[in-house]
N, C-alpha and C positions, 0 to 999 in steps of 0.2 A: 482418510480414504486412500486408498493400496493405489489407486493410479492416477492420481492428483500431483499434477506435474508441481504447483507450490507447496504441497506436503510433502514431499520429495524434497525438493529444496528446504526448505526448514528442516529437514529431518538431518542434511549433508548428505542426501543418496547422491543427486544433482549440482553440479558446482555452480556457484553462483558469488556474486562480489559481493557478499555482508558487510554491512556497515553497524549493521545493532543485533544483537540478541540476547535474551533473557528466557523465563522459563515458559513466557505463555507468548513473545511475539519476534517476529525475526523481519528484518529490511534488509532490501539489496537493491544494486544499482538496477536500473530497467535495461535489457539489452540492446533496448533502441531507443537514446533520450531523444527526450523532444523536446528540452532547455538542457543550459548548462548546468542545473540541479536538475537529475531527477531520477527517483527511488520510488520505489512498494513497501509499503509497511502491511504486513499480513499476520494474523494469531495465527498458534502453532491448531488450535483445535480448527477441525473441517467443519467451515459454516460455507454454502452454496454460493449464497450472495445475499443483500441485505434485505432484501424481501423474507427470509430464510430465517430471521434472527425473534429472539424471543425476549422477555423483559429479566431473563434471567444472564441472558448475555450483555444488557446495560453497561456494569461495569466493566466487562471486556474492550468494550467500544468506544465506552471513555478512555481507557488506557492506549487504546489504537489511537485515536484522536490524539490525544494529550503527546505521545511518542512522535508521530509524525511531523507535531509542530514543534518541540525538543530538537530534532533531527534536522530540522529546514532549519533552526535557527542556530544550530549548530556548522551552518554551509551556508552562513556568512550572509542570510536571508533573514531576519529580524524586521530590520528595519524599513525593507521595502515588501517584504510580504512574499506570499507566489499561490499556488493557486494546491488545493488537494479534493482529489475525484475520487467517487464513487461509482464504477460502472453496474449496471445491473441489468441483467438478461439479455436477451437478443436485441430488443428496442436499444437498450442504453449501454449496447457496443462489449456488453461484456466476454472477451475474451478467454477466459479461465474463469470455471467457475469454484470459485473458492476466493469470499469478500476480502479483497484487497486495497489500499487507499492508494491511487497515482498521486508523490508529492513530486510537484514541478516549481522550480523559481529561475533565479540568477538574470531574468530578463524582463521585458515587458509580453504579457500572455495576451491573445488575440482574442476576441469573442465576436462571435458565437466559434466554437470551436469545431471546424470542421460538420 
């Protein structure tokens, strides 16, 4: 999508602190963490949010899954864990739409969150 600020960023139009990419997904630091880990893991393909997704995107979302938890246990989060979010639509605070995973760790996370 031509004005998707994270397709933009995946794309490199937008500069952004990458930590991971490959062919179909890109992670970067968040511009405003909220732990001492914490990154977006987002596919390159424009999906809205996860209301949005279909049983054809399955695999996709395993890989997003699977990456994000790579990635946190990559940043020295393994063994104590942390926490990864799904926003979606106006109720559930989502900011950019374009499905994204907030992976947050390095701390103890507080719930209910905000």
């Amino acid at each position: 999508m031509a004005d998707c600020i994270f397709c933009k960023i995946a794309a490199g139009k937008i500069p952004s602190k990458k930590i991971y990419e490959d062919d179909e997904l890109y992670a970067f630091h968040d511009i405003s963490p909220q732990a001492p880990v914490h990154f977006l893991v987002i596919p390159k393909k424009h999906i809205s949010n996860i209301m949005e997704t279909s049983s054809e995107d399955s695999a996709l979302l395993g890989r997003l899954l699977h990456k994000a938890q790579a990635l946190l246990s990559e940043r020295g989060c393994a063994e104590k864990g942390g926490r990864f979010v799904i926003n979606c639509k106006s109720d559930g605070m989502q900011t950019v739409e374009h499905i994204h995973i907030h992976v947050l760790g390095g701390r103890v996370l507080s719930w209910p969150p905000g």
